[in-house]
C-alpha positions in Angstrom: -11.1 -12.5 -3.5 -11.5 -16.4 -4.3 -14.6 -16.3 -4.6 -16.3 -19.6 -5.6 -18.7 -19.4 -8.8 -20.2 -22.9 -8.8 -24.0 -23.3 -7.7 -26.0 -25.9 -6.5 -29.9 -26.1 -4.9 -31.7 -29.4 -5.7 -35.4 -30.6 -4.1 -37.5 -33.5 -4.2 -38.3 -35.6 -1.4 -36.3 -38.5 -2.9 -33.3 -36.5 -1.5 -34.5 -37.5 2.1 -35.4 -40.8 1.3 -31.9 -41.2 0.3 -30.4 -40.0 3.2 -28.7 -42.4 5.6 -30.0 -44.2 8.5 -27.7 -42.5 11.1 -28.7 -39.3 13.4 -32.2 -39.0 11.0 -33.9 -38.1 14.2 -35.7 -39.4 16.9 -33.2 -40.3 20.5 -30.2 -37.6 20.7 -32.9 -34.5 19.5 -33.4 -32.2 20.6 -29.2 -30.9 19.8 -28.4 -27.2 21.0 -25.4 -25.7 20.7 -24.0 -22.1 20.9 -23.3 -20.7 17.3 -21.6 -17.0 17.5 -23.3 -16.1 20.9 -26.9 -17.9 19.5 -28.5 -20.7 21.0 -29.2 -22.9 18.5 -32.3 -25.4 18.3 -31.9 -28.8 16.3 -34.9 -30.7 16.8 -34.1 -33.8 14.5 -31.6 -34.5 11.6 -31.3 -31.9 9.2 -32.4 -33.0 5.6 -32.2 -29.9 3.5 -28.8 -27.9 3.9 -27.6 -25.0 2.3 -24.2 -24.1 1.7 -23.4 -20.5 1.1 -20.5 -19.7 -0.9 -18.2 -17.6 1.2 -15.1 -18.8 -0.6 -14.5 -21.8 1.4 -15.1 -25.8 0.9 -14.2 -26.7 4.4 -18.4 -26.9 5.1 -19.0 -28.7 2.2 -15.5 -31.0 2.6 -16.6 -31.9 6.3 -20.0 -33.0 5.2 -18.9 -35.2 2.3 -15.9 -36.6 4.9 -18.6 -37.3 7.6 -20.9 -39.5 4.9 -23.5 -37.1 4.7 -23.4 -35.5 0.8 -27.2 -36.8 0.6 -28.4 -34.0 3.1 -27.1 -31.1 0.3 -29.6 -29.4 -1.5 -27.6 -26.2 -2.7 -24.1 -26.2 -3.0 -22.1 -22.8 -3.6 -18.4 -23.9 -2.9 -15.9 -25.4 -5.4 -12.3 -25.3 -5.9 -12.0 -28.0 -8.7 -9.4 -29.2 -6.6 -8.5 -31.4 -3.6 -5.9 -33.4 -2.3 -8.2 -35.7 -1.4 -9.0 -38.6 -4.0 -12.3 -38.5 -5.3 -13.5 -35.0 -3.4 -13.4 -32.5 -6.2 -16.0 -34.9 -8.2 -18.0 -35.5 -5.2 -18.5 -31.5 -4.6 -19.0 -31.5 -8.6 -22.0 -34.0 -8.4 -24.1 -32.7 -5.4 -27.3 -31.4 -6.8 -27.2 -28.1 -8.6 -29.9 -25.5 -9.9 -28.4 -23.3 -11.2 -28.6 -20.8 -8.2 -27.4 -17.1 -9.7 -25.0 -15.6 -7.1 -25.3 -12.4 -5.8 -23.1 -9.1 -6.4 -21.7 -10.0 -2.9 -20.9 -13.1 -4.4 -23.2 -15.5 -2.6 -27.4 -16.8 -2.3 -29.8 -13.9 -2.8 -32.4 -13.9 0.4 -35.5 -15.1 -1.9 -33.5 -17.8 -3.6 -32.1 -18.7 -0.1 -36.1 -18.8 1.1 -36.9 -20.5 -1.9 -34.7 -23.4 -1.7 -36.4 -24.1 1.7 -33.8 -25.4 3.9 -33.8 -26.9 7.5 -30.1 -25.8 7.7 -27.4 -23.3 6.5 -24.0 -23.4 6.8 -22.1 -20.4 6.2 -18.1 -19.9 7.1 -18.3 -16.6 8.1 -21.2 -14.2 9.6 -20.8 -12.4 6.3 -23.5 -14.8 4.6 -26.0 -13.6 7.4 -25.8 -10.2 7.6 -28.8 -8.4 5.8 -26.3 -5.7 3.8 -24.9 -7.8 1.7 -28.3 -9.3 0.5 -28.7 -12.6 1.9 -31.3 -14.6 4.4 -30.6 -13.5 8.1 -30.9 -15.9 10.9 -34.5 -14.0 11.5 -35.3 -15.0 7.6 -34.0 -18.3 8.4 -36.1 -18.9 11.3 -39.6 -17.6 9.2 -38.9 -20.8 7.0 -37.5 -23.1 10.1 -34.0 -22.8 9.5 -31.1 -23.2 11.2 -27.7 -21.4 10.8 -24.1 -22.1 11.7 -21.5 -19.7 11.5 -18.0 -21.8 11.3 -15.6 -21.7 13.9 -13.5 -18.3 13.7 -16.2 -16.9 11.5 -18.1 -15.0 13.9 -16.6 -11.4 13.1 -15.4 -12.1 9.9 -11.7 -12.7 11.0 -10.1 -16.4 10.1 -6.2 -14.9 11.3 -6.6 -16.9 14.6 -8.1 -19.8 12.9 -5.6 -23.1 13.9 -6.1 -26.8 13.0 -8.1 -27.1 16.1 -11.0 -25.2 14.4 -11.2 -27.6 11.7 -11.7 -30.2 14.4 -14.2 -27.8 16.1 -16.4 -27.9 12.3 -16.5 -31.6 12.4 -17.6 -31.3 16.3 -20.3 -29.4 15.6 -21.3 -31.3 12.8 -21.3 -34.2 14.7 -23.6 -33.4 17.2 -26.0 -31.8 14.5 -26.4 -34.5 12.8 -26.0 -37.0 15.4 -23.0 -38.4 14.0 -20.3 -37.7 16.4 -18.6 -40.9 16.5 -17.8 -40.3 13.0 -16.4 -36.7 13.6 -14.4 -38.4 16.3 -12.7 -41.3 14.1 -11.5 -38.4 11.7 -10.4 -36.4 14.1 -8.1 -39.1 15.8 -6.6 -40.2 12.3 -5.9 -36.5 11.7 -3.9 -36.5 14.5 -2.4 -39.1 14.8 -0.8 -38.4 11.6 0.1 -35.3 12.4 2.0 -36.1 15.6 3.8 -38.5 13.7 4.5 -36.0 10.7 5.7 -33.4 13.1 7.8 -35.8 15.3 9.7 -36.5 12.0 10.7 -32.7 11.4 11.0 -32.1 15.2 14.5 -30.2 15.5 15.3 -29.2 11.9 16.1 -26.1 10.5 12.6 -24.0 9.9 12.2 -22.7 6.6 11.0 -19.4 5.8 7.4 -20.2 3.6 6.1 -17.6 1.2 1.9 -18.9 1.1 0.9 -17.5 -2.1 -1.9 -17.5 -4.7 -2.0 -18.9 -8.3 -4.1 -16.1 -9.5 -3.8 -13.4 -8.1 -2.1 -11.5 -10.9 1.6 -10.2 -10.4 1.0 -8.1 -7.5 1.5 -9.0 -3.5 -1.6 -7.3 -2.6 -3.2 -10.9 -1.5 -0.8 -13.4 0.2 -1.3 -15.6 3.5 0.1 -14.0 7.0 -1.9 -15.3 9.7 -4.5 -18.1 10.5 -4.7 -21.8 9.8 -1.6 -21.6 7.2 0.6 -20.6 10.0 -0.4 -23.6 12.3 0.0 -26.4 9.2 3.4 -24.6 8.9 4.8 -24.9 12.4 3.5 -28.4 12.6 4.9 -29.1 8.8 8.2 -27.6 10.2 8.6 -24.2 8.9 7.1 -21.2 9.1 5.7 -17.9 7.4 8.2 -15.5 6.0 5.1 -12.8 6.2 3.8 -13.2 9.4 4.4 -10.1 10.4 3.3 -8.2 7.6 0.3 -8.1 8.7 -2.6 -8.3 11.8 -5.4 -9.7 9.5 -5.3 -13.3 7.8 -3.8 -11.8 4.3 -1.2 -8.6 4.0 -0.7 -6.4 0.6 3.2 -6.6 0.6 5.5 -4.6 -1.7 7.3 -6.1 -4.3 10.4 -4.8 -2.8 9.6 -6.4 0.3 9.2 -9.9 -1.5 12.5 -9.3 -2.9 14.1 -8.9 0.5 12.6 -11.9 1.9 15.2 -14.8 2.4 12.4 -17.2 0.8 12.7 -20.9 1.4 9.7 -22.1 0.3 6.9 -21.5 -1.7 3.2 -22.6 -1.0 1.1 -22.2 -3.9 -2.8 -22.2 -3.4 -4.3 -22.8 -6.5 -8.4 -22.0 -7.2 -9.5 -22.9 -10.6 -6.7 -22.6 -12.0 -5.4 -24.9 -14.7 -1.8 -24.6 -14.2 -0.7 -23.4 -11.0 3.2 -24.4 -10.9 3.4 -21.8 -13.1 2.8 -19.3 -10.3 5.9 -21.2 -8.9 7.9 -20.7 -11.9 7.2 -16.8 -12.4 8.2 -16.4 -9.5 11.5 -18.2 -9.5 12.0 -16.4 -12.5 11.2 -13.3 -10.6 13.5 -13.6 -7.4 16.2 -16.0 -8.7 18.3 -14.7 -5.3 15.2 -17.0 -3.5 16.9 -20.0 -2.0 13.3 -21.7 -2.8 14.4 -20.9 -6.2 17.9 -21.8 -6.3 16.2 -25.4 -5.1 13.1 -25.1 -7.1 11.4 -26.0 -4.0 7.3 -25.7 -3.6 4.2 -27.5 -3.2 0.9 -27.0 -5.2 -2.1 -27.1 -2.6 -5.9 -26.3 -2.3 -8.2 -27.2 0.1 -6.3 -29.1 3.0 -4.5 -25.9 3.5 -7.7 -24.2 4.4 -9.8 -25.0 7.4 -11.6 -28.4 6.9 -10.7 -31.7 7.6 -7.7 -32.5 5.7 -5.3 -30.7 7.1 -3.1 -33.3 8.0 -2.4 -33.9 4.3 -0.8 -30.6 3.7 0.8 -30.9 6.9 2.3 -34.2 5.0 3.0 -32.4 2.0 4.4 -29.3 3.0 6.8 -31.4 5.7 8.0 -33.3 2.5 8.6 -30.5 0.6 10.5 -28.8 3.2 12.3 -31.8 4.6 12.5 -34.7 2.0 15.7 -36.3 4.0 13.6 -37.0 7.1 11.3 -39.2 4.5 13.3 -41.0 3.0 12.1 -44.5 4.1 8.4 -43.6 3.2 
């Protein structure tokens, strides 16, 4: 579901010369670090990362925000979005090779070998394990390569996932590439306005959100219940209508349940997808007994409402779209 299709693997030494001055080795390496119960041996600056697919830009997004783009050589994540200025043509221009995607939707293990890489990042353990047809740490290793699992990816389950675990990613990067102070500075601007972003909606009336996809067709089968969406909510001043529908980060919810849901709000997360307001409108169209609808009220979003490290701008955006009288002097 969401799967990313864009590919990326580049070479060439000029890619390291490029690279920038900071954490390119020498005093701070040897890093370790504990990655999903693995110690995990940086002995300088990686120079040749990997990103697998796993339908996530929050590795990629982190890298670019942390000034380090030039350490990319094969990029599998893409939205075509962002709410960040600039981002979506950044991902678009890191070096590509036309890198064919596997039937579990991700780097084959040879082209993975192949692209020899010092480092992979993967979101979840899924683009490690060996039965879905990809490099394993062991595989890794036989080239020297690192892995990094993302925080919350370790068994494959992203419903506990909060804002802190985008912080965590940018941590972790930090130290890996000897750029922590960097990671930091984000960190503290992300939170900052957050706190002042919540402290605005702090006592209002929570709206019930209905998180939903752009393309998912005209079923329920595949809308947000638990995980990072739920935390951007609470501190965005509302929360999600279908929490409880399910245990897992995504529930399959009838359409008479929908119906029955004293909706709000509407989140739309759009992937590739030219027109996503639309979603909104079907939908209003749909369930005109929706207050959301009654007040035409929703907010287009892609990547900040993922883990990464934006997430204080859909915080800001869903907080605006939810209460637009506590922002009325900016």
């Amino acid at each position: 579901m969401l799967c990313l299709a864009t590919a990326a693997c580049g070479s060439s030494s000029s890619s390291n010369d490029k690279a920038s001055s900071a954490g390119t080795g020498g005093p701070g390496y040897p890093v370790t670090l504990t990655n999903c119960g693995q110690t995990v041996t940086i002995p300088k600056a990686p120079s040749r990362v990997v990103l697998m697919n796993g339908a996530s830009v929050a590795e990629v997004s982190s890298l670019l925000a942390l000034g380090l783009g030039d350490r990319v050589v094969a990029n599998t994540q893409s939205y075509d979005r962002s709410e960040v200025k600039g981002r979506a043509d950044a991902i678009k221009a890191l070096p590509t090779g036309n890198v064919k995607l596997n039937d579990a939707s991700d780097i084959p293990r040879e082209t993975m070998l192949g692209l020899r890489p010092d480092l992979v990042l993967t979101p979840t353990s899924y683009g490690l394990d060996a039965k879905n047809g990809v490099a394993t740490r062991k595989d890794l290793s036989s080239v020297g390569a690192n892995a990094y699992v993302s925080p919350q990816g370790c068994d494959q389950d992203t419903s506990h996932a909060t804002i802190a675990d985008s912080y965590q990613l940018l941590r972790d990067l930090g130290k890996i590439f000897n750029v922590g102070d960097r990671a930091e500075k984000i960190i503290t601007a992300s939170r900052k306005a957050i706190d002042a972003t919540s402290a605005k909606v702090r006592g209002k009336k929570v709206p019930r959100v209905l998180v939903g996809f752009s393309n998912t067709g005209d079923d329920f089968s595949y809308i947000a219940a638990n995980g990072v969406f739920n935390d951007i909510l609470a501190k965005a001043g509302g929360s999600n209508a279908f929490a409880s529908a399910s245990k897992g980060p995504f529930a399959n919810v009838s359409k008479e349940k929908v119906a029955s849901e004293p909706v709000d709000a509407l989140v739309v997360i759009s992937y590739k997808d030219a027109d996503p307001a639309a979603y909104a409108r079907k939908l209003f169209k749909e369930f005109p007994q929706w207050p959301a609808a009654k007040n035409n009220r929703f907010v287009v979003l892609s990547d900040s409402i993922y883990q990464g490290p934006s997430n204080d701008v859909a915080v800001d955006r869903i907080a605006r779209m939810l209460h637009p009288e506590a922002f009325t002097n900016g």
